[in-house]
C-alpha positions as CSV (number, residue, x, y, z in Angstrom):
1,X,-2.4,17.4,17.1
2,X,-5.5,17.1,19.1
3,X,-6.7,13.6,18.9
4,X,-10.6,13.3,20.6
5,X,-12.2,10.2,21.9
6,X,-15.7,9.3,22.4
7,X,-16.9,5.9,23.7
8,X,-20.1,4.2,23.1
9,X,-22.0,1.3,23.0
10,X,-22.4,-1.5,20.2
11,X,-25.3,-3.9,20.2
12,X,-24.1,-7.6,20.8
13,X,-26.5,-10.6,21.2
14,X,-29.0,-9.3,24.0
15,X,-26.1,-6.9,25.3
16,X,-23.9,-4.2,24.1
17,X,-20.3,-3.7,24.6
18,X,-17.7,-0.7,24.6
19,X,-16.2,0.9,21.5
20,X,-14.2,3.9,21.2
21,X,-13.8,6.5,18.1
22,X,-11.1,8.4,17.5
23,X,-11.1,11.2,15.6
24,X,-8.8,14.4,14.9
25,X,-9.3,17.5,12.8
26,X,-8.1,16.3,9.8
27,X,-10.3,12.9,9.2
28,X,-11.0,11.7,5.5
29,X,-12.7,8.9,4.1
30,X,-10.7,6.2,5.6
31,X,-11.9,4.6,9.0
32,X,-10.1,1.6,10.4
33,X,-11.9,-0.4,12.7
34,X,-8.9,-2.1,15.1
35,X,-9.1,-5.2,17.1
36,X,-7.2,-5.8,20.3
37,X,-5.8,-9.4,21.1
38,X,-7.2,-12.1,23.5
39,X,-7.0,-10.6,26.3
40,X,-11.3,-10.0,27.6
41,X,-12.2,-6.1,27.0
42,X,-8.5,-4.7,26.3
43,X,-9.3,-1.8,24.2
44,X,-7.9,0.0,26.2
45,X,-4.1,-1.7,25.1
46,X,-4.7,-0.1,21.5
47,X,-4.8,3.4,22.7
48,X,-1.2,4.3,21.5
49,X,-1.6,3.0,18.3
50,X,-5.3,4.1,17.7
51,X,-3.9,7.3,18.2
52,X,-1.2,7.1,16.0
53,X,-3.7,6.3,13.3
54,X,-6.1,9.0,13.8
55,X,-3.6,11.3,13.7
56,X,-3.1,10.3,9.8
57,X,-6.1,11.2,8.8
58,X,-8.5,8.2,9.9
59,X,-11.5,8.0,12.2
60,X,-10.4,4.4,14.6
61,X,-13.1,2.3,15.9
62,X,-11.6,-0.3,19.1
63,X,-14.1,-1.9,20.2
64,X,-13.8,-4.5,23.5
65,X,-14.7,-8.2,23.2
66,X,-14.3,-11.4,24.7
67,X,-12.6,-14.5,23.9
68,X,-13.6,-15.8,26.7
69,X,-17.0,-17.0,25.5
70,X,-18.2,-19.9,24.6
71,X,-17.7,-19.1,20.8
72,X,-14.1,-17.5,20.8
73,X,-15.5,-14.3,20.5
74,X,-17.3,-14.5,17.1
75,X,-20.4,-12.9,17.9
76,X,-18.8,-9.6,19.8
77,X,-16.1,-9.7,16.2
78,X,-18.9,-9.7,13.9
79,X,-21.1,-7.7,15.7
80,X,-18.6,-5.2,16.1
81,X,-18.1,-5.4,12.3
82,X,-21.5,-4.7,11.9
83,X,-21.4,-1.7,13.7
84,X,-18.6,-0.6,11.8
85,X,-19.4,-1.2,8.5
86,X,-22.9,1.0,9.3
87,X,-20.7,3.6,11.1
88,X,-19.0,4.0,8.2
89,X,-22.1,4.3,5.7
90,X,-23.9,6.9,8.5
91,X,-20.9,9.4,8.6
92,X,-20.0,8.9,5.1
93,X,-23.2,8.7,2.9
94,X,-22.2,5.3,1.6
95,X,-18.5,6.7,0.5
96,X,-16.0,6.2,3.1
97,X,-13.5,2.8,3.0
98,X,-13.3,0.6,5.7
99,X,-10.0,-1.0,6.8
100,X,-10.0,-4.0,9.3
101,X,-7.2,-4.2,11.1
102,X,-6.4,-6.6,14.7
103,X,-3.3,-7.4,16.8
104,X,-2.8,-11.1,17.9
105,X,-5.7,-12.7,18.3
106,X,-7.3,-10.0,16.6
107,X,-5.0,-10.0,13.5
108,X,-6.2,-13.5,12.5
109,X,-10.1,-12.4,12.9
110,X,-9.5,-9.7,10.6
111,X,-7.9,-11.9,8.0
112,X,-10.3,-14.5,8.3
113,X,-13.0,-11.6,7.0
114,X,-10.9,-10.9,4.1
115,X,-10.2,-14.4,3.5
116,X,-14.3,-15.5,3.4
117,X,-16.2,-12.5,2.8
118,X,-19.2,-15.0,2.0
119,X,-19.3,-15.4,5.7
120,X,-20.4,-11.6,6.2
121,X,-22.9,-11.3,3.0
122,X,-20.1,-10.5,0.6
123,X,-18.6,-7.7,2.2
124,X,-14.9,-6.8,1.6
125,X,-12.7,-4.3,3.2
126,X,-11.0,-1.9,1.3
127,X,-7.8,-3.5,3.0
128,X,-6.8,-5.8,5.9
129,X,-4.0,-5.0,8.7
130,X,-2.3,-8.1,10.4
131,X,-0.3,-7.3,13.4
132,X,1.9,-9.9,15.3
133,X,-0.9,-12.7,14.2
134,X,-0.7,-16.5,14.4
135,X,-2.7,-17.4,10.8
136,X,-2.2,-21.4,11.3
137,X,-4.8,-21.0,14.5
138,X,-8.5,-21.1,13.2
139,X,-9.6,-17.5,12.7
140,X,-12.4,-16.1,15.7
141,X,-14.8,-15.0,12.9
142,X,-15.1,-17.7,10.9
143,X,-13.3,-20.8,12.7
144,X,-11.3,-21.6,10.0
145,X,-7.4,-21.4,9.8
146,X,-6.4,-18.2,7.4
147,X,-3.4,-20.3,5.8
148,X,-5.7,-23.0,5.0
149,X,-8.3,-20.6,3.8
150,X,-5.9,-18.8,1.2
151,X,-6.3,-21.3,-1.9
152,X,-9.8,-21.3,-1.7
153,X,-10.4,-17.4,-1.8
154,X,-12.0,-16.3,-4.9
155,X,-11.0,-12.6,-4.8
156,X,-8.4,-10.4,-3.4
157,X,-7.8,-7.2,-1.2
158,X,-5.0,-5.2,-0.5
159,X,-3.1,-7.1,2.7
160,X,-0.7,-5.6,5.2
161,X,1.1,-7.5,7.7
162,X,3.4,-6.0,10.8
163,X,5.2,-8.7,12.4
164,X,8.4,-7.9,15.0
165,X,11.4,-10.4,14.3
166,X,12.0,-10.6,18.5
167,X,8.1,-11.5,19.0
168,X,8.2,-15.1,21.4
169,X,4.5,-15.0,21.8
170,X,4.0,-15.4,18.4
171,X,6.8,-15.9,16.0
172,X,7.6,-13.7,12.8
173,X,7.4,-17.0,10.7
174,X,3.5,-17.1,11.1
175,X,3.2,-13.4,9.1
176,X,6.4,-14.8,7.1
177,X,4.1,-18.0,5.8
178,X,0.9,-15.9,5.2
179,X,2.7,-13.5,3.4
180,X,4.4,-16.1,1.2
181,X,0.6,-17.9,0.1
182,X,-0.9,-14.5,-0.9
183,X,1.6,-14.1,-2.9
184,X,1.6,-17.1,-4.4
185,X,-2.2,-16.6,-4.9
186,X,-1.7,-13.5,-6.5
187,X,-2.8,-11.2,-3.6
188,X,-1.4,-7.7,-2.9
189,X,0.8,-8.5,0.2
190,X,3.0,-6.5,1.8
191,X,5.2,-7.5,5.4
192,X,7.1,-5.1,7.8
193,X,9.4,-7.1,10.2
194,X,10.3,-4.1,12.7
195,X,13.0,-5.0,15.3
196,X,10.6,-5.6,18.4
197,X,8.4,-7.5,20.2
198,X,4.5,-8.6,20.1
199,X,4.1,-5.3,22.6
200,X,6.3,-3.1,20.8
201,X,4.4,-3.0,17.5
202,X,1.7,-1.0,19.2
203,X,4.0,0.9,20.5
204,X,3.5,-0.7,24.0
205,X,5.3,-2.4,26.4
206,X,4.5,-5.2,28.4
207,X,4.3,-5.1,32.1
208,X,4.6,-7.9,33.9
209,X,3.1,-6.5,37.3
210,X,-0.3,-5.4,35.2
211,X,0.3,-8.3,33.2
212,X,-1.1,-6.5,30.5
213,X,0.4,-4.2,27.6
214,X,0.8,-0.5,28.4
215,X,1.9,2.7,26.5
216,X,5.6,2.5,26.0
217,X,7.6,5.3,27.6
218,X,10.8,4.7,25.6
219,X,10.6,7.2,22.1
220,X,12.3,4.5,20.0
221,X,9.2,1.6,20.6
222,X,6.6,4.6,20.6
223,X,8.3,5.6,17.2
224,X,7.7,1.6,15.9
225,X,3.7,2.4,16.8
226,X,4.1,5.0,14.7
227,X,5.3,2.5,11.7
228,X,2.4,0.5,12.4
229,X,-0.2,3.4,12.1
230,X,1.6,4.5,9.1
231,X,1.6,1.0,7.4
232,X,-2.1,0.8,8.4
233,X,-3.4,4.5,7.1
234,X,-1.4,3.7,3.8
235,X,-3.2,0.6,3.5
236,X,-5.7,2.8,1.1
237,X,-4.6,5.4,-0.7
238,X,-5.9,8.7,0.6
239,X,-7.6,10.4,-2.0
240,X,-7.6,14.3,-3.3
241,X,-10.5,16.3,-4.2
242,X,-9.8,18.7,-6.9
């Protein structure tokens, strides 16, 4: 399948930033707007598993930001939220579903959203992706730790964590402990534990030379990206027109 890619430009402060849409013949109502980790401007990392999502059906929004800046990152996150969440209403007519989804860094920004929409006027998204996130660090959109956040939420959405059982940047017991408090809070929580690493979820590998993450060339880890779309474009039911 054909996936396209377009890049453009979201407004941020008094500057804009890059974001990039996938899209392949076959999108529906869901769009998933994906977060890369810390690393400044990385979109580029979550090309293999944007991909893999917007070949389910999807249109995938990754856009870059910085957490870098003086605040974490927060006004790039919510900005790009922004941008989403009208994307979404333009290309729709007010009826397509937005899912949040991040990796690393990125997973705990999305969470945090889900976890105090009264941050972001209210707003919900129809569901929330964590991927190989740390939830006892303070969230980048809202500055307050996820796990500490959980008891105080006043209503739910649908929750899906990915967390690899060999990840040493970030150990499986942080999705582990999130996962157990929704529950126990009576949110609709679901965790994946594949056997890899914080890279191989996307369906990357790490390369130390580049320092950076880059598509995996061995099927088996591109095959666990795969998982992780799949786990992300079931996060809303895809849903038939008669």
């Amino acid at each position: 399948m054909r996936i396209t890619t377009r890049t453009v430009r979201y407004a941020t402060g008094n500057d804009s930033k890059l974001l990039d849409v996938y899209t392949s013949g076959q999108q529906d109502d869901r769009h998933v707007l994906l977060w890369h980790g810390m690393g400044p401007d990385e979109r580029d990392v979550m090309a293999p598993l944007a991909e893999a999502i917007s070949a389910l059906g999807p249109t995938v929004l990754v856009p870059d930001w910085r957490s870098d800046q003086p605040d974490g990152g927060r006004e790039h996150l919510t900005d790009a939220l922004g941008f989403g969440r009208d994307y979404v209403r333009d290309a729709t007519h007010g009826s397509g579903r937005l899912i949040l989804a991040g990796w690393s860094a990125g997973a705990g920004a999305a969470l945090g959203v889900a976890l105090q929409p009264q941050l972001f006027d209210g707003w919900r998204p129809a569901a929330v992706v964590g991927i190989a996130g740390g939830y006892r660090r303070p969230a980048r959109t809202t500055d307050t730790v996820p796990l500490r956040a959980v008891d105080r939420a006043v209503a739910s959405v649908p929750v899906r964590l990915v967390h690899g059982i060999t990840d040493t940047v970030v150990p499986v017991e942080s999705s582990r402990e999130l996962h157990e408090a929704l529950l126990a809070h009576g949110w609709n929580s679901e965790l994946s534990e594949p056997a890899t690493d914080h890279a191989g979820v996307l369906g990357c590998a790490h390369e130390p030379t580049a320092q950076r993450c880059l598509p995996a060339t061995d099927p088996s880890v591109t095959e666990l990206g795969r998982e992780t779309a799949r786990a992300i474009a079931s996060a809303v039911p895809l849903l038939t027109h008669e």
